[in-house]
Each structure stands twice: as C-alpha cells, then as structure tokens.
RODO-2510 file (C-alpha; in nm, 4 decimals, decimal comma):
residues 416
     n   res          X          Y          Z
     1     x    -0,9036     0,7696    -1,8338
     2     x    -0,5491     0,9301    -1,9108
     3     x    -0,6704     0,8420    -2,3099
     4     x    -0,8927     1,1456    -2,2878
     5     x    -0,8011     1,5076    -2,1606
     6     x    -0,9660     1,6169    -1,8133
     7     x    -0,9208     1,9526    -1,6980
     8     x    -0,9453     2,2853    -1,6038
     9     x    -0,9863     2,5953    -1,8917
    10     x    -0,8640     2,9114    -1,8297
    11     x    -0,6092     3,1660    -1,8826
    12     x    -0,4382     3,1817    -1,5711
    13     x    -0,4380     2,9303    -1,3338
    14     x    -0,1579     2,8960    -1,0999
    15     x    -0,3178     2,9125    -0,8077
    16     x    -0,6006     2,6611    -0,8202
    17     x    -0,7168     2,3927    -0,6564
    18     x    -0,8806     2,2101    -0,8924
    19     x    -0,6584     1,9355    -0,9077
    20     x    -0,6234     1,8057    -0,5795
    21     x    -1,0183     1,8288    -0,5449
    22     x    -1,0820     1,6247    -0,8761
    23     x    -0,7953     1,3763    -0,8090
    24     x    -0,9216     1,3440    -0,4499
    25     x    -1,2721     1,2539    -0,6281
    26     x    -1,0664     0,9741    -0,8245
    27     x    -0,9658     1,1517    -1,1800
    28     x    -0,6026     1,1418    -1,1405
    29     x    -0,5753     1,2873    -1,5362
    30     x    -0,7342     1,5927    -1,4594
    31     x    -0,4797     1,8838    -1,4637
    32     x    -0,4918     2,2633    -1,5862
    33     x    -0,5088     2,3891    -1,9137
    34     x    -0,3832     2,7456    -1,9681
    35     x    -0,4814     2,9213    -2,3118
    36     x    -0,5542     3,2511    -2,4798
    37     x    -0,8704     3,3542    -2,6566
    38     x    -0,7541     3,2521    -2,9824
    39     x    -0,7003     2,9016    -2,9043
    40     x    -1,0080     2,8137    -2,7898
    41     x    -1,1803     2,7011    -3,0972
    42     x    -0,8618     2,4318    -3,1939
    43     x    -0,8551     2,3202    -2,8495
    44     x    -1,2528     2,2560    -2,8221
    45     x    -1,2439     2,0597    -3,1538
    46     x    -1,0130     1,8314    -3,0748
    47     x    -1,1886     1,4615    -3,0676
    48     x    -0,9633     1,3074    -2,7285
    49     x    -1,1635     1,5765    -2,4793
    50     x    -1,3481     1,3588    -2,2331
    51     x    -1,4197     1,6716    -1,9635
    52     x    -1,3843     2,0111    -1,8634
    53     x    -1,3792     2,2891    -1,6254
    54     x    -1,4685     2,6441    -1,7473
    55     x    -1,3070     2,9302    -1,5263
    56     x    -1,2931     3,2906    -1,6251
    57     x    -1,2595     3,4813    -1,8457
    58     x    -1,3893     3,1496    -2,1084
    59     x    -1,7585     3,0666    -1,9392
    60     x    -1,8854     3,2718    -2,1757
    61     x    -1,6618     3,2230    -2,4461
    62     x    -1,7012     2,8970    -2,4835
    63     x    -2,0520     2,9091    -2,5392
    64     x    -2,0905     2,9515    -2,9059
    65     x    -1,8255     2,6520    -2,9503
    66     x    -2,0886     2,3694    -2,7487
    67     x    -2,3385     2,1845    -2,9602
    68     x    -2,6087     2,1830    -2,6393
    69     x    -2,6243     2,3722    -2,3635
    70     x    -2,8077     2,2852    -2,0876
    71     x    -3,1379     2,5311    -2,0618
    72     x    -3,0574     2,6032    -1,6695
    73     x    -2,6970     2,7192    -1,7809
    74     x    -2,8492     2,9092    -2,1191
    75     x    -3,0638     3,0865    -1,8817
    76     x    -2,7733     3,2005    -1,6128
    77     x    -2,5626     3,2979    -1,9427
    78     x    -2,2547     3,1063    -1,8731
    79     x    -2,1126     2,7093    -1,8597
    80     x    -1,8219     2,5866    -1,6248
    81     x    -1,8671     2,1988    -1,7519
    82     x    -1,8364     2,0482    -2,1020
    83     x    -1,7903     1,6693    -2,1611
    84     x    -1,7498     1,5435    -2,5530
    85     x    -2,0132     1,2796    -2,6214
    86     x    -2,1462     1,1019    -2,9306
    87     x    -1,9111     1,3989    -3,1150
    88     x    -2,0540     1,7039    -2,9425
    89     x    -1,9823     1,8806    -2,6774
    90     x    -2,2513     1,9083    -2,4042
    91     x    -2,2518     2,1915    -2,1672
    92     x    -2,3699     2,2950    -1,8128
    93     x    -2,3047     2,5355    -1,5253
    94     x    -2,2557     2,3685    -1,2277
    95     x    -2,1951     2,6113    -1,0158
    96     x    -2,5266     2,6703    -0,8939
    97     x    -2,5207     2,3053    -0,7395
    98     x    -2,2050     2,4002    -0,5949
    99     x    -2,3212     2,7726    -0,4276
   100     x    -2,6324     2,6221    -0,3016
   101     x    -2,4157     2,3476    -0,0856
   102     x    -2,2249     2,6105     0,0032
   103     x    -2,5492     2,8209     0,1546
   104     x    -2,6663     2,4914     0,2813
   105     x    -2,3453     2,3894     0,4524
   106     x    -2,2874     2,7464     0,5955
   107     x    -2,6491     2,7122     0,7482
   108     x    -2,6949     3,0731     0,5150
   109     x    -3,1072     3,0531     0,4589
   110     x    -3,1984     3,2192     0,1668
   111     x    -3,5852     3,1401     0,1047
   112     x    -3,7826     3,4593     0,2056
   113     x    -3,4688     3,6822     0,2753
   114     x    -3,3736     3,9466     0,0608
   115     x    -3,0351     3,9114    -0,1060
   116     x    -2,7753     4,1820    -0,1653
   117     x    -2,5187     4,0393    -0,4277
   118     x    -2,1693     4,2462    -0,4569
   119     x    -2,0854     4,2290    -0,8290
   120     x    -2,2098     4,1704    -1,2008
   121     x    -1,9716     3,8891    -1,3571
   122     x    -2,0469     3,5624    -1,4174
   123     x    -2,0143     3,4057    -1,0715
   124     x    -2,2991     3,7268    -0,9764
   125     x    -2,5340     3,5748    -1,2461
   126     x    -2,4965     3,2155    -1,0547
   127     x    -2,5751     3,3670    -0,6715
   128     x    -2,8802     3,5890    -0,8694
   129     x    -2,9694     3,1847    -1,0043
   130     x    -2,9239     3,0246    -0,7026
   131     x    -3,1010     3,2984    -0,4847
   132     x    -3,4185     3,2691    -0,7623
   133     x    -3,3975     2,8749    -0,6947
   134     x    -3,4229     2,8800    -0,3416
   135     x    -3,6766     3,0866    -0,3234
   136     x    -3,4927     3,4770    -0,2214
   137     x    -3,7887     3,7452    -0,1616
   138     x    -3,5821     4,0056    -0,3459
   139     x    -3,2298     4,0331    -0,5087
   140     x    -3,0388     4,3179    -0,5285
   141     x    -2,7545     4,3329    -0,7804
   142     x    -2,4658     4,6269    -0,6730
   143     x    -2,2365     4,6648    -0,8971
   144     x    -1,9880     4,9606    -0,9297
   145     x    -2,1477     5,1453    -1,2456
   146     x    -2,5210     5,0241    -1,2852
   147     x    -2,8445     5,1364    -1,0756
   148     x    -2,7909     5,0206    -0,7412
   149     x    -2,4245     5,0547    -0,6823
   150     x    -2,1989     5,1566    -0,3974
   151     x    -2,3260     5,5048    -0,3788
   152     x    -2,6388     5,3861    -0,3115
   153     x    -2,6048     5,1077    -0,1210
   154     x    -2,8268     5,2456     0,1459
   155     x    -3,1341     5,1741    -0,0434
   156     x    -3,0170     4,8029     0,0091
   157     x    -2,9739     4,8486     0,4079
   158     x    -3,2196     4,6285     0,5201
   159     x    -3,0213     4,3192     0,2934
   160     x    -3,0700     4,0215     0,5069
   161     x    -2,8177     3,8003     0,2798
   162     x    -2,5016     3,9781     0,1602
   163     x    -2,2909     3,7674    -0,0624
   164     x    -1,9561     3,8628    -0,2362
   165     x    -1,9183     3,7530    -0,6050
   166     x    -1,6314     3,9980    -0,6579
   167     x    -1,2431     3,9491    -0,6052
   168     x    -1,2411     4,2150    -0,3624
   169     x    -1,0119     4,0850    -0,0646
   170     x    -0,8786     3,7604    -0,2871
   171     x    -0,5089     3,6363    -0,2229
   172     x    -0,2284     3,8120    -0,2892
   173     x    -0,4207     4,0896    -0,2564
   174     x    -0,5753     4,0605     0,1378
   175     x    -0,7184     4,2884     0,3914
   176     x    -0,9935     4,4416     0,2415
   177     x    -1,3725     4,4659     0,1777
   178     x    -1,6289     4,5380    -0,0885
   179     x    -1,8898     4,6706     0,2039
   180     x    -1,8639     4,7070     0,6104
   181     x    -2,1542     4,4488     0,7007
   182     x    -2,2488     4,7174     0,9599
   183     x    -2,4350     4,9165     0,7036
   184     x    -2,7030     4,5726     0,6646
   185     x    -2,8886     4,6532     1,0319
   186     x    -3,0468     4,3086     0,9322
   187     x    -2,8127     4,1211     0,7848
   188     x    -2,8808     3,7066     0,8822
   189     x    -2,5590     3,5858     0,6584
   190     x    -2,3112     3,6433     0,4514
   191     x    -2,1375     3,3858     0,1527
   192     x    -1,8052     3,5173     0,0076
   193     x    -1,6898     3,2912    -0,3477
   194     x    -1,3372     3,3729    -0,2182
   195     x    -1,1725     3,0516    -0,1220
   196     x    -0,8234     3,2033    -0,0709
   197     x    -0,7654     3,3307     0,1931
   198     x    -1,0116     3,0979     0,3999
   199     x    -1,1603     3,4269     0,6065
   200     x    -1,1477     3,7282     0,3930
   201     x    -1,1841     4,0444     0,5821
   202     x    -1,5887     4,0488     0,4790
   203     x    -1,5717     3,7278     0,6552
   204     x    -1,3364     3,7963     0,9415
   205     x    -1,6268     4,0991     0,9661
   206     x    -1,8934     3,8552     0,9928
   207     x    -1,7702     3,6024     1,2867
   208     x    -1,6680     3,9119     1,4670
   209     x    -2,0972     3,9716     1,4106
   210     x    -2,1759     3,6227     1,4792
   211     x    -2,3311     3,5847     1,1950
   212     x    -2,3318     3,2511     0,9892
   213     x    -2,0866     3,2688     0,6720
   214     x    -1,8827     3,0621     0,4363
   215     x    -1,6181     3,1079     0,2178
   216     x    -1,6036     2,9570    -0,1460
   217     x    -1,3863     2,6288    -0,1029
   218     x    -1,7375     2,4458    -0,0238
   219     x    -1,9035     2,5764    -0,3498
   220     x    -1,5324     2,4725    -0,5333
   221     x    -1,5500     2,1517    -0,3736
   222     x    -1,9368     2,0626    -0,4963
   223     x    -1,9620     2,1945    -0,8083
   224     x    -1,6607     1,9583    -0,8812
   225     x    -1,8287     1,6779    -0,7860
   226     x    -2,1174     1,7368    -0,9691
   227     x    -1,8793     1,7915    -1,2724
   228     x    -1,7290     1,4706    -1,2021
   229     x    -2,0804     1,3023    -1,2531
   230     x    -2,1627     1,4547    -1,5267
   231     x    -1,7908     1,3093    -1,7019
   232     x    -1,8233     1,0092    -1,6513
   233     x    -2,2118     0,9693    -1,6473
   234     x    -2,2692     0,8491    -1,2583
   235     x    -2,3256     0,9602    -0,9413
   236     x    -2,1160     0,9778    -0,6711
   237     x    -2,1592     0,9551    -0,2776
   238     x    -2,3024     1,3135    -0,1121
   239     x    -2,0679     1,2266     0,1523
   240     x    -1,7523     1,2834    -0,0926
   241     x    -1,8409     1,6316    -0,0996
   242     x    -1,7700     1,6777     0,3089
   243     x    -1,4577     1,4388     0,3058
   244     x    -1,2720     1,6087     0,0298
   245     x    -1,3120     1,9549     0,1406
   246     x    -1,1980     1,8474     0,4918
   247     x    -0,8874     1,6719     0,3380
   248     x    -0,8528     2,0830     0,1174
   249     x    -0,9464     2,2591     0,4915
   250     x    -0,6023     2,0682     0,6543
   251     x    -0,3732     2,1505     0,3260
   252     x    -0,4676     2,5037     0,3207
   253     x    -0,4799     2,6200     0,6917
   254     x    -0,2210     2,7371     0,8765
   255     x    -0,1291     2,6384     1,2408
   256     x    -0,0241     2,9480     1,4418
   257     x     0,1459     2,9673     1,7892
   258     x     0,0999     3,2592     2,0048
   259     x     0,2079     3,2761     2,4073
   260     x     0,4133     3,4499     2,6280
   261     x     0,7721     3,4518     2,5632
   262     x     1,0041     3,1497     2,6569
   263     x     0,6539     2,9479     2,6917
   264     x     0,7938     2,7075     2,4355
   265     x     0,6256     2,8275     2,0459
   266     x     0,9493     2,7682     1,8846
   267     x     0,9941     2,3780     2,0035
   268     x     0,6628     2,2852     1,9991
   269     x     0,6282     2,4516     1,6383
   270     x     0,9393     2,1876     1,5243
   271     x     0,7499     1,9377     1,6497
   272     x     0,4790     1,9999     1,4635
   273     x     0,6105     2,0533     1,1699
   274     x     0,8137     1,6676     1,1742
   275     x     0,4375     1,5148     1,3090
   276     x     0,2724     1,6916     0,9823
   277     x     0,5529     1,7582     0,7492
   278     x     0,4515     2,1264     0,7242
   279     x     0,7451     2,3932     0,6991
   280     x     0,7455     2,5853     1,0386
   281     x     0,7801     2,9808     0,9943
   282     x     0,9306     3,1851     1,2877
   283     x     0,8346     3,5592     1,2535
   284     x     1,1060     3,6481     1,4409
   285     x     1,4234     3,4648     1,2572
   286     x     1,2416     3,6839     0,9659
   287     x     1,2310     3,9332     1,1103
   288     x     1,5758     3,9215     1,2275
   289     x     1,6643     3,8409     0,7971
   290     x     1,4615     4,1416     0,7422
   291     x     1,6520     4,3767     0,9827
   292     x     1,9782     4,2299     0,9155
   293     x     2,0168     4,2861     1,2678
   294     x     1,9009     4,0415     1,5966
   295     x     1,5990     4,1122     1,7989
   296     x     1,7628     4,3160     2,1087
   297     x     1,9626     4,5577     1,8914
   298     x     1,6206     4,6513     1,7028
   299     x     1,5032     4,7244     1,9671
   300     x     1,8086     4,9102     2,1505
   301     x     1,8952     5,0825     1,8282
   302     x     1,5558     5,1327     1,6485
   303     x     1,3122     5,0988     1,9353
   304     x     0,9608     4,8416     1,9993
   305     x     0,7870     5,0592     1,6996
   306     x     0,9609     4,9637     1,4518
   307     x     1,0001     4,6177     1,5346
   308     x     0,6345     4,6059     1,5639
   309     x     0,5867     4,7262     1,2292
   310     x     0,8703     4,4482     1,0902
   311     x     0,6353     4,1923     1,2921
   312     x     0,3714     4,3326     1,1329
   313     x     0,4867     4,2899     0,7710
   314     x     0,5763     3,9197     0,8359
   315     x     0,2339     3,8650     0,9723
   316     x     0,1238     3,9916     0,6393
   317     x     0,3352     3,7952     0,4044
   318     x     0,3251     3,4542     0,5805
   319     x    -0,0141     3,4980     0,7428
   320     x    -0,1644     3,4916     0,3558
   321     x     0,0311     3,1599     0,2743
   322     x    -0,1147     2,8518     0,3092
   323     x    -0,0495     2,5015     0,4481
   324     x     0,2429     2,6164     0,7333
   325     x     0,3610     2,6506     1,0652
   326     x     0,3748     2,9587     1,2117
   327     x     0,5359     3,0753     1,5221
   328     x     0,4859     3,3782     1,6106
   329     x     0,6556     3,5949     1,8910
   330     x     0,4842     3,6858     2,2518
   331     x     0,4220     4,0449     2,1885
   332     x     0,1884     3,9819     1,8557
   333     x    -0,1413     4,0034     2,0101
   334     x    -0,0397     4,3873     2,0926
   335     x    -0,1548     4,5313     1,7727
   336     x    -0,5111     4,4370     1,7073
   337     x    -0,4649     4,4202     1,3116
   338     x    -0,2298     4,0848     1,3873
   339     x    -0,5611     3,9037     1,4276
   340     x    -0,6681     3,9536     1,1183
   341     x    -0,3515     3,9005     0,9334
   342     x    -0,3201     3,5107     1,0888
   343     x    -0,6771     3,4498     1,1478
   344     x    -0,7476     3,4747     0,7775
   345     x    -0,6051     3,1685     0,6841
   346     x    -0,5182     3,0526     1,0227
   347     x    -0,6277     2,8367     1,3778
   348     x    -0,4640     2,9909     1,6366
   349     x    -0,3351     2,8306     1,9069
   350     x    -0,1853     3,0062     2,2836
   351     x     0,0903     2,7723     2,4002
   352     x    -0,0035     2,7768     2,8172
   353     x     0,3153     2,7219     3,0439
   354     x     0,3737     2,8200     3,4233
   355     x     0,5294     3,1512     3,4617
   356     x     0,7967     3,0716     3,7040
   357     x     0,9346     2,8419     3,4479
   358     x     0,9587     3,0970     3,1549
   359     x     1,3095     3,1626     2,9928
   360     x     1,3892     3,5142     2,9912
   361     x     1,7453     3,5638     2,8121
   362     x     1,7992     3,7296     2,4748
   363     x     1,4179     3,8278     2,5064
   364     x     1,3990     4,2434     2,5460
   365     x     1,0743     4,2919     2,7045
   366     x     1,0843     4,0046     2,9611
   367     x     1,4544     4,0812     3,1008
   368     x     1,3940     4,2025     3,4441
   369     x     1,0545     4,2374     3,4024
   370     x     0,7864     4,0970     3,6385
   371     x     0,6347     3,8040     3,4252
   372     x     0,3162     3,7571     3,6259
   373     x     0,1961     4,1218     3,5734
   374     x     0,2658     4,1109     3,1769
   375     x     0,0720     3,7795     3,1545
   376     x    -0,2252     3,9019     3,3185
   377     x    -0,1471     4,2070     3,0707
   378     x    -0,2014     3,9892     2,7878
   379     x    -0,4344     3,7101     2,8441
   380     x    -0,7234     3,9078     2,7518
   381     x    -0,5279     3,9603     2,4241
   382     x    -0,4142     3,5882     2,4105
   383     x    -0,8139     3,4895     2,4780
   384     x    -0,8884     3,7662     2,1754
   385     x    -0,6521     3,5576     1,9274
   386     x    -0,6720     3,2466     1,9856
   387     x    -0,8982     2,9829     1,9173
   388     x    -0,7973     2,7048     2,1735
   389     x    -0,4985     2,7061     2,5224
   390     x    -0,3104     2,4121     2,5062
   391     x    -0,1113     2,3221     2,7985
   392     x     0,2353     2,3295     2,7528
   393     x     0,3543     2,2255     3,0543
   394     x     0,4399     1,8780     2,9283
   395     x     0,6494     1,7405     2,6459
   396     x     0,6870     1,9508     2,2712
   397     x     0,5746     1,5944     2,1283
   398     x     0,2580     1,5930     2,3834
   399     x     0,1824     1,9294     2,2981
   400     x     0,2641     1,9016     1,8955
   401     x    -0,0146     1,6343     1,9083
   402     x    -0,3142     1,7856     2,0847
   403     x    -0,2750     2,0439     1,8261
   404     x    -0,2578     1,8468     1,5239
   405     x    -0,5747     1,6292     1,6922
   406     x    -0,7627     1,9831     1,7358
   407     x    -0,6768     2,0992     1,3853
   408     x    -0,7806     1,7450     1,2543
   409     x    -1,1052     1,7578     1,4256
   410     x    -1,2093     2,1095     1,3271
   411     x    -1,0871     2,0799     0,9600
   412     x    -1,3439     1,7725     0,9650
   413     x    -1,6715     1,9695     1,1080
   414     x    -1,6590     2,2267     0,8603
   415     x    -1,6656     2,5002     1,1109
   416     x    -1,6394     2,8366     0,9422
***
C-alpha cells in the first residue's frame, strides 16, 4: 500500500479529517496533498497514484485530466474519487452515497418532500442529485444571485427539507446562518454539509424546533468508505460506516462542565482530562490571563458586565475547538448566547452537589450570599444548558467516569 500514493487533493487542507477516517478504515498511507491549479496535470500523470480524494476548488478541475468518468458523476458535473487502473484514471463522485447516509442516518425523509437547497457549488449539485435519487417532489436551488435567491426566499416557504450546501456558519468562522428555519412553516428536516462545528447555528436552530437534522461528518464518513471500495476494488462492512464516525464523534466533541460555584467543575474536569487524556480548559484562569487581573478585582474594579463579556469571549474561542475539556464558571448559563457558543461543538454536563457543602471563598457572587435562593435561581438555566446532572456528591474519579461513560455512549448512537 505505502508503494502507491493515497490521498486527499486540494488546495488547502489543514483542517480535515480525512485522515483519521481513511486510516480508521485501514489505509494508513493515505495523507493530504496540498497543490495549486497549475500542478494538477504533473501530479495526475504520475504512474505510482493508487487513489484519491477530490475536495474543492479541483472536483471540477480534475475532470478533463480522467480517462472515464463515471456517467452518475458526468451527470452531477463534478468527481471527488479517482483510482489509476490499467494506466487510466477512473473517476466518480461519491458523495452522493455519502449525503444519502447522511439523510438516512439523520432519519431526514426526502421522497415526496420538497427540498430547499442553500447554495450553487459543487456540494449543491450533489444534494440537487441526491434529492432527484430519492425521489424529492420539487427542488429549489437559492443561491445569492440567480432566480430564487434570498430575496425571494418566500416563494420557497412551504420547503419541507432545507439543507445547507454553503460554508455559511463553518469553523473559524461560527455563529451564524444562511436562513432562520422559522421562515419554512413546514419544514420536516434540515441537513447542514458543515461538519465543523458539530451544531452550526442552522442546526442549533433546528433541535431548538425539534426537528430531525444532521451535520456533515456522517456524509464525510460514508462517502470515504465508499471511496475506499472503490481503491482497492472490494467492499467493506456497512457497519464500518457507524463505528468510525463514532470513534470521529469522541475526538471532536467537547466535554463541558457547568454548576454552581464551589460544586466541584474544576476537580472533576482534572479528572477527566487524566481518564481521557484531553487538555482541560478553565474559562476562568483565561479569563483571569485575559484581564491580567484575578476574578474579584474584575469585578470590584470593572464590575459583573464586563467580566461577563470576558466569559463570553472565552466561550467563543474555546467553545469552537474541538476534542477538550472545558470548565466553565457557575454564572455562564446567565447569558443565553453561552448555549450556543458550547453547545455547538459540545455535551454539556451540570456537576450536582449539596448546597450546604459549597465552597464560597475567592468566589464574588457567592460570598455572603444565600446559596439556596441562587440555585433555585439557576436551575432552570442549568436544565436549559445542559444535557445530563451528574451527581457530584461522591468522588472527582466517580464523577470523571459517569461522564466519560455518558459521552461514550452518546458518541456511539449517533444522536444529533
């Protein structure tokens, strides 16, 4: 295998996951392959190519340079798979494979619906392919220039599928929306090809709706595979498809700790990060690096606002990062847009521990304060946040694993 080059084309690839998926699937010479326009043509002649990935901007590029393309991929008008046989180079989109197990998975029904798709790239001609395939009533392209576009989007109202093939919302960049879903009265589901962050705010949007939605990972994930079959001619076990994006789903996600103040976020959230070998954030010791100051003089000197807004910011920066620990101070579920900010690539977890034996030195808003009435203050915030209470009343080490089961277990069913 390492005789022949596997891999992923683009132009800027830094932050993909294509590796881990295709070494997970076995092909442990797979790795990225960064070039400009102009090398394309030397690089697809070369003899030693055994398979590759096509990401933008090449998947159309790349086109004239394969000897046979596959008719389904001629007809969506772009390839993200090329394997070198017999001399040639044999092309094929399998993307389509991979956005239909993502529909599938997501329990998204598109047969009979209509279909609004936001964008006209490449990955928008694959959702049009896949919505044709499965049998979509109507599909309605909105793009920012052509016919139906975002000035019009109420001709599109009663969309009963809204899917996202744009960037709009994609990490670094987080936060924000192509569309407010509350303009589809009918909308049934929503699919977003963003994979990072795991809950963009069009999906955040969504589960506030209960409606059922996916992000991209699961499309990633599958149309691998089925790239992986076609390099090295066989098939592989369906089943792959669920255990490697599981194995992606723990890497990525974030743990975070919410609670009431003293209730223990900062030992539990060492623990956890020795049981997983995950760095453990505290917003506050960044915020304190931030401030150049500690905790009570911001707030003796500079007031709650502005250490809200500090808090804020670190939610931002860390809450977009993937794979950590975060703890996260008691006061965090105050401002609504925290949710967001650690939901969106985060489980959240409220540390539970009996008031009367809550710490309350070097911790401004608890000093002298009576600790009953601010937790019944917050726990309809705390229930707003988090995802599941775990009982903290016990040992860090107790508590450190009932997370790391809980994250286990809901990495593994593929709940969105």
């Amino acid at each position: 295998m390492s005789e022949r080059i596997y891999g992923l084309l683009g132009r800027t690839l830094c932050h993909s996951w294509s590796v881990p998926i295709h070494a997970a699937a076995g092909n442990g010479a797979y790795r990225l392959i960064e070039l400009e326009p102009h090398e394309l043509p030397g690089f697809l002649s070369r003899p030693d190519i055994g398979g590759l990935n096509v990401t933008i901007p090449y998947k159309r590029d790349v086109m004239p340079l394969c000897d046979v393309i596959d008719p389904a991929a001629r007809e969506i008008g772009s390839v993200n798979t090329i394997v070198r046989r017999d001399g040639k180079l044999y092309a094929w989109n399998t993307d389509i494979t991979g956005f239909l197990y993502m529909a599938d998975l997501a329990g998204v029904e598109l047969k009979g619906r209509k279909v609004v798709i936001l964008g006209g790239g490449g990955t928008s001609l694959t959702a049009q392919a896949a919505a044709r395939a499965a049998g979509a009533r109507e599909i309605a392209v909105i793009t920012r220039s052509g016919p139906s576009n975002y000035e019009t989007l109420s001709h599109h109202a009663d969309g009963e599928i809204v899917i996202n093939t744009t960037p709009v919302g994609m990490y670094p960049n987080t936060g924000a929306a192509p569309v407010n879903l509350e303009r589809f009265s009918a909308c049934q589901g929503v699919l977003d090809v963003v994979y990072n962050p795991r809950r963009t705010a069009l999906l955040l949007q969504a589960e506030a709706l209960g409606l059922p939605c996916s992000d991209g990972l699961p499309m990633l994930v599958a149309q691998a595979i089925a790239a992986e079959e076609l390099f090295f001619n066989q098939r592989i076990d369906p089943a792959e498809n669920r255990r490697i994006l599981a194995l992606l789903r723990q890497r990525m996600e974030n743990m975070v700790l919410i609670g009431m103040p003293g209730c223990g976020k900062s030992t539990v959230g060492g623990a956890l990060a020795k049981l997983t070998g995950r760095e453990a954030v505290d917003l506050d010791v960044e915020i304190v690096k931030s401030a150049g100051k500690s905790i009570p003089a911001i707030f003796a000197e500079d007031g709650e606002p502005a250490f809200r807004a500090l808090e804020q910011t670190a939610a931002a920066r860390f809450g977009a990062e993937s794979g950590k620990v975060i703890i996260c101070g008691g006061g965090i579920v105050k401002d609504a847009e925290n949710y967001g900010l650690l939901r969106q690539n985060g489980r959240i977890y409220q540390l539970d521990r009996a008031i009367e034996t809550l710490p309350t030195a070097g911790r401004p808003l608890s000093q002298g304060a009576d600790l009953a009435a601010m937790a019944a203050e917050r726990e309809p915030l705390y229930r707003r946040f988090r995802d599941i209470r775990i009982d903290n009343n016990g040992s860090a080490a107790e508590s450190a694993a009932a997370i790391w089961r809980d994250f286990c277990a809901d990495s593994d069913s593929q709940r969105t």
